[in-house]
N, C-alpha and C positions, 0 to 999 in steps of 0.2 A: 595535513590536507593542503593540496597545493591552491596557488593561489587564483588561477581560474574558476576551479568550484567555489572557494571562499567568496569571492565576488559576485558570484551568480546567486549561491544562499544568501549573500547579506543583502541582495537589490531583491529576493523575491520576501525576505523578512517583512521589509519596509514597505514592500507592498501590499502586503498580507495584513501589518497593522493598522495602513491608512485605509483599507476596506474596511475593517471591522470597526474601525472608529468613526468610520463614513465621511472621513476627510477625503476620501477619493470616490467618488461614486459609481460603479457599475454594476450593469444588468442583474440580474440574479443568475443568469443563464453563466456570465462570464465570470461569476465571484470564484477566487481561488480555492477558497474551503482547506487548504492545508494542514498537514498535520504541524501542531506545536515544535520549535527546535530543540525543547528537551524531549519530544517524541525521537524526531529525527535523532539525536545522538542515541536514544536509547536501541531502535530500530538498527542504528549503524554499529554497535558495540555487539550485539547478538549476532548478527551475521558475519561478523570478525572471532567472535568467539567458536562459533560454528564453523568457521572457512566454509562458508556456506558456497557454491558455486551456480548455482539458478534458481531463479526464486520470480515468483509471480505477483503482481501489482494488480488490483480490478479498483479504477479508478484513478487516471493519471492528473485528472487537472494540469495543471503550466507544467508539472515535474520537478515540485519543492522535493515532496518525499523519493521522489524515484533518484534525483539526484544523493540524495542521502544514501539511497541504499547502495547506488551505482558506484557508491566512491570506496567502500568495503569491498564489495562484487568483485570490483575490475584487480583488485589485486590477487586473488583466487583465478584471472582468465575467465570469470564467470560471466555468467548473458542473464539478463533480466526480460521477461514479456509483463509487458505493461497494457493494461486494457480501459478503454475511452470511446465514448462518443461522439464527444462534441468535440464539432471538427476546427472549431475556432480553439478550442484549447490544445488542441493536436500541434496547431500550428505554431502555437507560444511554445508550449514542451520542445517541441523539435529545435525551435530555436534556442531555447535557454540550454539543452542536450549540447549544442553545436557552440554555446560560450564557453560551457563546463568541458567541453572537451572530452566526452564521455559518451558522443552516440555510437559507438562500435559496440556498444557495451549492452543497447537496450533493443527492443524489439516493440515496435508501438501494435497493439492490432484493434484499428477500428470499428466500432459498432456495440453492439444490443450485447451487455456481459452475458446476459443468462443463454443468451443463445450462442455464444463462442464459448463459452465453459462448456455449453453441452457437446458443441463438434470437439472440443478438446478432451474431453471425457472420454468420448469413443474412440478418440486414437490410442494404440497403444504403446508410444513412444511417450505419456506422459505419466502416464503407470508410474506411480511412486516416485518423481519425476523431481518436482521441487523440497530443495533444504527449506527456503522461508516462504513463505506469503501474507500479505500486506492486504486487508479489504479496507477498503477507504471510501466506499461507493453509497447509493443510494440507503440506509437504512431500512424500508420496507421487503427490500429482497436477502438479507443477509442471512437469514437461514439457508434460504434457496442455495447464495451462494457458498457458502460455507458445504449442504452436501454436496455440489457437483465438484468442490476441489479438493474433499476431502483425500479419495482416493489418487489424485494426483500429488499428495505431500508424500517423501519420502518415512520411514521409520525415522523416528527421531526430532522429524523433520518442526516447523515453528508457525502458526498459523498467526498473526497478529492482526487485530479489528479494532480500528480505530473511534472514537466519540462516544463508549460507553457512559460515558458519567455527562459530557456536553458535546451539546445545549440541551437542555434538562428534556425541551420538548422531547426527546430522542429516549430519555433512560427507561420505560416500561417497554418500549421494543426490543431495547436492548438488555433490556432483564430478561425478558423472553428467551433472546438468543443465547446468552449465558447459560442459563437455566435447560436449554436443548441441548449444549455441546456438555453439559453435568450428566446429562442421562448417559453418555458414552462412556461404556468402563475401559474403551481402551485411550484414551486423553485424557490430559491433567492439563489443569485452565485454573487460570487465576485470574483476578482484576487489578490493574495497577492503577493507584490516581495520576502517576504519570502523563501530562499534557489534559487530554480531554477524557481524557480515562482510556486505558488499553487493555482486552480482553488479551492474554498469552498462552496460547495452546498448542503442547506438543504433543503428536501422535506418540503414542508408547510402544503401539502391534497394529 
């Protein structure tokens, strides 16, 4: 890892810890919600393994995780589309994208996920389209999104959903959605305690 990303993860680490320990105070709007660094290595060893080459993000926050993935990605020439709301964390991502030296690599698309998965749905240039995908996004929607991108992962392809085990308030939803991607006989899904817990689902057909 060269040492532009190195500095960029270890300044957004520290910032990640002094939120959760409320030695930094902010908004709720603006809290990073990141996934764990043994998420992030695990996520970046899978897409290495894969030589995965596009892969879809729903949920960018600052761009802890995107960077992770970004740094596997870009040695495949790969492009990641990463998708966000809030335009204040748009604006941190892009910047931290522009230390790590890696925004050639990402594709930001702002606004409402369920409603850009569904315009992305209908095109058919995304048809089987992503090796990985990353949901890292609201909890209440992740069935929703999980069917609208199913069809966009390639055969083979790796769906990974972040915060199944934490923060606990979270585990009966996401039991649920476990439990929904079980009924599919064509995926194999498992749960890692890995970071916050990580659902790992690969399209089989």
């Amino acid at each position: 890892m060269n040492d532009a990303i190195s500095k960029v993860l270890d300044k957004l680490e520290e910032q990640s810890k002094k939120e959760k320990s409320r030695e930094t105070q902010v908004s709720a709007e603006d809290r990073m919600l990141a996934i764990t660094k043994e998420t992030g290595e695990l996520i970046n060893m899978i897409l290495r393994v894969k030589k995965a080459k596009n892969m879809l993000e729903v949920g960018t926050s600052t761009g802890y995780s995107t960077i992770w993935c970004a740094e596997a990605i870009s040695e495949q020439s790969g492009k990641i589309i990463t998708i966000e709301k809030n335009p204040s964390k748009i604006k941190r991502a892009m910047t931290n994208f522009e230390r790590a030296g890696i925004s050639n690599t990402i594709s930001i698309k702002e606004g409402n996920a369920l409603e850009i998965l569904t315009q992305m749905k209908s095109q058919q240039e995304y048809f089987d389209f992503f090796d990985c995908v990353l949901i890292d996004a609201d909890k209440e929607n992740v069935i929703k999104y999980f069917d609208l991108i199913l069809s966009m992962v390639s055969i083979g392809g790796v769906i990974i959903t972040d915060n199944m085990l934490y923060p606990e308030k979270y585990r009966e939803c996401m039991a649920k959605y476990s439990e929904h991607i079980k009924k599919n006989s064509k995926l194999r899904t498992i749960t890692s305690p890995i970071g916050n817990g990580e659902e790992i689902t690969i399209r089989m057909d």
